[in-house]
C-alpha positions as CSV (number, residue, x, y, z in Angstrom):
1,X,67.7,-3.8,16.1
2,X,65.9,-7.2,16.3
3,X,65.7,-7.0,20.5
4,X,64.2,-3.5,20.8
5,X,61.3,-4.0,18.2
6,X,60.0,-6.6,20.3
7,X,59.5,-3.9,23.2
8,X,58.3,-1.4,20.5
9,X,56.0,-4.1,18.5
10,X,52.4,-2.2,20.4
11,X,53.9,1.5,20.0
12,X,52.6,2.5,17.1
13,X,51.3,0.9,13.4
14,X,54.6,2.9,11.9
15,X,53.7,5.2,9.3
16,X,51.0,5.3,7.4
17,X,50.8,3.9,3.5
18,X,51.2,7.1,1.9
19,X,52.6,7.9,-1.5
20,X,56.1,7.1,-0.9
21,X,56.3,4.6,-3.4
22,X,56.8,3.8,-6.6
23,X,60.2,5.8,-6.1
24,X,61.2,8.9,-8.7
25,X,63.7,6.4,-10.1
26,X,61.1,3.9,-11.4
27,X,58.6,1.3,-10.1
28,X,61.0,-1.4,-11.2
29,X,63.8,0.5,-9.3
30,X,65.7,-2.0,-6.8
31,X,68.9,0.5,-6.5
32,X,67.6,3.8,-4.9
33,X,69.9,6.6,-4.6
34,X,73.1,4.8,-6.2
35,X,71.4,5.8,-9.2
36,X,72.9,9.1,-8.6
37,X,76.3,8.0,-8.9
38,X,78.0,8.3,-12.4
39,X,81.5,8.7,-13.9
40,X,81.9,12.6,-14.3
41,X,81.2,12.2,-10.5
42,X,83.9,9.8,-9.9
43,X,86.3,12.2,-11.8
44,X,85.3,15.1,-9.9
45,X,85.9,13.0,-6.3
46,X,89.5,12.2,-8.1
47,X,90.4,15.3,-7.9
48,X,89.5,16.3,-4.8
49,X,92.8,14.3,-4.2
50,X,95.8,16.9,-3.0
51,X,97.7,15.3,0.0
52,X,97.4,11.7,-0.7
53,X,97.0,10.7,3.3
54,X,94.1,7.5,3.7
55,X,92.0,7.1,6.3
56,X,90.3,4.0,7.3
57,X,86.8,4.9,8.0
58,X,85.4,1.7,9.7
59,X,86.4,-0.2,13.1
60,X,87.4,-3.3,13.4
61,X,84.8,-6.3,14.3
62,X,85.0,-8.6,16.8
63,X,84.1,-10.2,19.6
64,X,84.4,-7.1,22.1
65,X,83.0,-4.5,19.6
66,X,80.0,-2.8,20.6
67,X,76.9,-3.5,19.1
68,X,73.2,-2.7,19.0
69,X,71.2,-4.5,20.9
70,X,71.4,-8.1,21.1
71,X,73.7,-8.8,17.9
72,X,76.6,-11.4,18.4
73,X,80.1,-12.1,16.9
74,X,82.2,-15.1,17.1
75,X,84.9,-17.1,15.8
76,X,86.6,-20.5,15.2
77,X,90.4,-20.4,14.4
78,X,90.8,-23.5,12.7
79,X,93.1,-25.3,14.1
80,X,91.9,-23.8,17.5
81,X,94.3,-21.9,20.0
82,X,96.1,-25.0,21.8
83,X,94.5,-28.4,19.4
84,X,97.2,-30.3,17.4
85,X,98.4,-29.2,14.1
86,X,98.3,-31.2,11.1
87,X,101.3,-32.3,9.3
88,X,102.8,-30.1,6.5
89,X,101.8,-31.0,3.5
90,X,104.7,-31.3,0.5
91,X,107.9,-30.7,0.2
92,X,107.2,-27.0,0.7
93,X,105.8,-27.9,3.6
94,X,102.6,-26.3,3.1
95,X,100.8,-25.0,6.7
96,X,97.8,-22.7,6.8
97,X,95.0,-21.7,9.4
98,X,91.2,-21.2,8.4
99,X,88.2,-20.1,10.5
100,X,84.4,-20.4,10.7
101,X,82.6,-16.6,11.8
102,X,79.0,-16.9,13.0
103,X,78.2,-13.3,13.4
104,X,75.0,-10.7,12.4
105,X,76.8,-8.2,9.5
106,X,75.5,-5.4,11.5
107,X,78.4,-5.3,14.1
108,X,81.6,-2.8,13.6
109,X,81.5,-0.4,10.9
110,X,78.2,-1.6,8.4
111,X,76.1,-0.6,6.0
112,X,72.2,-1.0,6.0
113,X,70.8,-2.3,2.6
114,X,67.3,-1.1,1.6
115,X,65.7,-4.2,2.9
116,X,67.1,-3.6,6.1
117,X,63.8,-1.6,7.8
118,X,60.5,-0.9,6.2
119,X,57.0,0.6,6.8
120,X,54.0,-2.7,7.8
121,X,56.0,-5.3,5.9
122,X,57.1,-2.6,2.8
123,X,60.5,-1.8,2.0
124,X,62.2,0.0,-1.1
125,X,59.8,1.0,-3.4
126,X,56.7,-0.4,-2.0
127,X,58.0,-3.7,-2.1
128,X,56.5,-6.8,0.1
129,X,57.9,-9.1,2.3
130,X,56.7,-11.9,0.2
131,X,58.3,-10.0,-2.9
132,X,61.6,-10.0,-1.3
133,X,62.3,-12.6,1.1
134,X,61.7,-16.1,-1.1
135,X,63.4,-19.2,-1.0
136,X,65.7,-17.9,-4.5
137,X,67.1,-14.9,-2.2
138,X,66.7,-11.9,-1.3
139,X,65.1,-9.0,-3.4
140,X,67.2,-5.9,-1.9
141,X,70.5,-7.9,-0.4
142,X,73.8,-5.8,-0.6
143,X,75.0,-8.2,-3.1
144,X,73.4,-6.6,-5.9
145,X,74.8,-2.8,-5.1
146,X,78.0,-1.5,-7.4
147,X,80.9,-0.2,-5.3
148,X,80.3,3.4,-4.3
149,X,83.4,5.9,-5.7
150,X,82.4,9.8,-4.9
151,X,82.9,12.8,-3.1
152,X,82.8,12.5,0.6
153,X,81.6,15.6,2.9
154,X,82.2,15.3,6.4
155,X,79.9,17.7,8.7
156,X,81.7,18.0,12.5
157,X,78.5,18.6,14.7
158,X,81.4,18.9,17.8
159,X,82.4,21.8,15.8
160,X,79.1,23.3,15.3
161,X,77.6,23.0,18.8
162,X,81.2,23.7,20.2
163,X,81.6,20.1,21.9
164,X,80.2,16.4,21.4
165,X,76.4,16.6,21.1
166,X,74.2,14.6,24.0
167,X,72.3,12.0,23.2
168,X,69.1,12.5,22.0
169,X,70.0,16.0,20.1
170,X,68.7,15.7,16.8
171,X,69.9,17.1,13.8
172,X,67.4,18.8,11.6
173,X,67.9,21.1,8.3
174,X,68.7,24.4,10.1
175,X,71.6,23.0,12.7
176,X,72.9,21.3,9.0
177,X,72.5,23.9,7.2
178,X,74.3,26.3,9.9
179,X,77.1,23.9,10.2
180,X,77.5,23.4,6.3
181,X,77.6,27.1,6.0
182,X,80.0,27.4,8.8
183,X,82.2,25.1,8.1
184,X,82.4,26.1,4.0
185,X,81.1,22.8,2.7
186,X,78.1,21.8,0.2
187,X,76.3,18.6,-0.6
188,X,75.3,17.6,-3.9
189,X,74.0,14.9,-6.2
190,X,75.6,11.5,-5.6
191,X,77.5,12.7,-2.5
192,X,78.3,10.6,0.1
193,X,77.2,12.9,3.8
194,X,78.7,11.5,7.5
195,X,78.2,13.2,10.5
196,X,81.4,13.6,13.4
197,X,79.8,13.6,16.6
198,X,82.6,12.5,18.7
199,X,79.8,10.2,19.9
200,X,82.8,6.9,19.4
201,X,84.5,8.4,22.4
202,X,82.2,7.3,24.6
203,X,82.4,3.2,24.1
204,X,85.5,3.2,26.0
205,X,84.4,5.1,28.8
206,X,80.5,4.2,29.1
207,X,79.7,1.2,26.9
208,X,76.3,0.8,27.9
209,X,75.3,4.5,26.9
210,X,77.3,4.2,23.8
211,X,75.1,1.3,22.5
212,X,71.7,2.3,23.4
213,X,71.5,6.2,23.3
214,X,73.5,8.5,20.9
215,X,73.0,12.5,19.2
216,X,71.8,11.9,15.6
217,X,70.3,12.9,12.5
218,X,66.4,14.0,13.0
219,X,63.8,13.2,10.2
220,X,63.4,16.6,8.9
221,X,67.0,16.5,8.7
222,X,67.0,13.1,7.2
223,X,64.1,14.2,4.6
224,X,66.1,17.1,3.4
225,X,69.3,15.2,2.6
226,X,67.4,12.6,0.9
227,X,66.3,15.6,-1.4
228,X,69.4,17.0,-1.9
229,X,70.6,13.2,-4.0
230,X,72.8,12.2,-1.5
231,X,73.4,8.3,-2.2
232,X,74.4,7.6,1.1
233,X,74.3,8.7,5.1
234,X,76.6,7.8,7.6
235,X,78.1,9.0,11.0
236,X,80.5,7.8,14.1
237,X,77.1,6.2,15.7
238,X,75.5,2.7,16.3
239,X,72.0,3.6,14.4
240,X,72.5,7.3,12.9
241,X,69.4,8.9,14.3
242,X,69.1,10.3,17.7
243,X,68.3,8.1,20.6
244,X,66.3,9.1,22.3
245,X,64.0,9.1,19.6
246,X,62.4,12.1,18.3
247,X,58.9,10.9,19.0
248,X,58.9,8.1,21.0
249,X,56.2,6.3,19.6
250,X,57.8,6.0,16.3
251,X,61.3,4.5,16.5
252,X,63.4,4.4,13.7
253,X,61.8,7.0,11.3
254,X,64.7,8.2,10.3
255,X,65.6,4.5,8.7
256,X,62.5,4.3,7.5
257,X,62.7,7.6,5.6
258,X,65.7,7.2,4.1
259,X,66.2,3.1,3.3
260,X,62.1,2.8,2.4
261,X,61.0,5.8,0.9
262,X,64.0,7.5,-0.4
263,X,66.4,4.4,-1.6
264,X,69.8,6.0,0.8
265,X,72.1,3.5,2.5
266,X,72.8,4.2,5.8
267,X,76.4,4.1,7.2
268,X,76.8,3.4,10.9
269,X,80.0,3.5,13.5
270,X,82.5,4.9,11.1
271,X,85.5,6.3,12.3
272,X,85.2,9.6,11.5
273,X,87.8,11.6,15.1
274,X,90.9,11.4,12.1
275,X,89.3,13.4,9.8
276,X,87.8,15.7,11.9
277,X,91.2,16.5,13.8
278,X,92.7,16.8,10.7
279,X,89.7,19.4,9.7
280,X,89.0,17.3,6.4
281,X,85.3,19.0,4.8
282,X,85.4,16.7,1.6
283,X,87.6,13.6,0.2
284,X,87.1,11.0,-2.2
285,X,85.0,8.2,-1.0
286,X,85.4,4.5,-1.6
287,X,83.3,1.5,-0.7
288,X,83.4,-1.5,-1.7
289,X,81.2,-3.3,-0.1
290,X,81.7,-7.3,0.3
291,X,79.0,-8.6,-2.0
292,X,77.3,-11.6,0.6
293,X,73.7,-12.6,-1.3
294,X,71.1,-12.4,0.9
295,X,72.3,-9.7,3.7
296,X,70.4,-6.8,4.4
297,X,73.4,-5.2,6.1
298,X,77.3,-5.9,5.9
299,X,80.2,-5.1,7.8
300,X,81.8,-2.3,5.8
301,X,85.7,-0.6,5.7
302,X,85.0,2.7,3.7
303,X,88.2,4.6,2.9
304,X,88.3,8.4,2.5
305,X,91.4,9.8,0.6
306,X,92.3,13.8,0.6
């Protein structure tokens, strides 16, 4: 998102300093709304289990996946395609390949930490740049969050508005509400909530839309959920909120609501079309996350089991 603030930097001062912080789960609080997650929660996610069918919920990354803005993958087989390879070693005649990845952790499938996008230089709990980012680390990496085990809901906005959203349309408490109803789901404490807009369709058929503009999840919307005790928000989308923004003169609000002021992770391009055509509502949900110190995002492969 690095690229786009540049062009944003003189929109607007971002929110104003309100009370959003110290959070309602402490002033020490670095974990936000994992804190909702417990063990009689895992159990009851268990047994959501019937069928037994997996589905990988995150895309592959590479080289050709899209991405936001300016964000880059690449890598190094080592030996490279056509160089000489080294002897076998032993008499088991040991061969192996290796690689080197340079690559931002927010390409493919990821998740955004809560140190990812904050309000004038505050992030999770009112905390500072200077707080976080020192020369020991980083105060809110990914590192430091437990794998995520709990019920999964998926909401099909396609099915709601009877086809794929357009870009732009934001989704705000009623439209969730309506589809929830609709569609016989709830949400609860400690769930994890992703949206299917069908919105993935369109990188194979017009990239360039696909990465810059998408249907999402509006702030009202966003506010809501977070009060509900959902630990985490995803959805089949490059940056979860509509884009078009809202209000165009404050960009990423949505982020900023739920990573600053209300400690939820933020799932982005999962691949949510199996579940949807197979009309799954809820499943057990499992991350977890590789644990890289120092990233404020990281390339993610959740798995939902029914």
């Amino acid at each position: 998102m690095i690229g786009l603030f540049g062009a944003l930097a003189m929109a607007s001062p971002g929110l104003a300093q309100d009370s959003w912080y110290p959070s309602k789960y402490g002033a020490a609080d670095m974990a936000g709304a994992v804190n909702n997650l417990s063990p009689e929660g895992v159990k009851r996610a268990a047994a959501l289990v019937k069928t037994g069918k997996v589905y990988a919920l995150g895309v592959p990354t590479g080289p050709e996946t899209p991405v936001y803005g300016d964000r880059k993958y690449s890598i190094e087989r080592i030996p490279a395609p056509g160089q000489p390879l080294p002897a076998p070693v032993g008499e088991s005649l040991v061969t192996a390949y290796d690689e080197k990845v340079t690559t931002s952790m927010g390409i493919g499938s990821q998740m955004d930490g809560l140190g990812h996008l904050g309000i004038n230089h505050r992030y999770y709990n009112g905390r500072t740049a200077a707080e976080l980012n020192t020369e020991k680390g980083f105060g809110l990496d990914l590192a430091g969050v437990p794998p995520i085990v709990t019920r999964g809901v998926l909401i099909d906005m396609v099915r709601h508005y009877g086809k794929p959203p357009e870009a732009g349309k934001a989704f705000n408490r009623a439209d969730i509400q309506a589809a929830m109803t609709a569609q016989g789901i709830t949400i609860g404490k400690g769930d994890v909530l992703i949206f299917h807009t069908g919105w993935m369709a369109k990188a194979s058929t017009d990239r360039a839309a696909y990465q810059a503009t998408e249907p999402g999840l509006g702030l009202e919307g966003a506010e809501w959920l977070a009060s509900q005790g959902v630990v985490a928000i995803g959805a089949d989308t490059i940056a979860l909120e509509a884009i078009p923004f809202e209000n165009p003169n404050r960009p990423f609000v949505v982020h900023q609501a739920l990573l600053a002021k209300h400690g939820v992770h933020i799932l982005e391009s999962l691949n949510t079309a199996p579940l949807a055509a197979d009309g799954v509502k809820e499943f057990l949900f499992v991350l977890g996350q590789p644990r890289f110190q120092g990233t404020v995002q990281v390339v993610i492969n959740p798995v939902a089991i029914r």
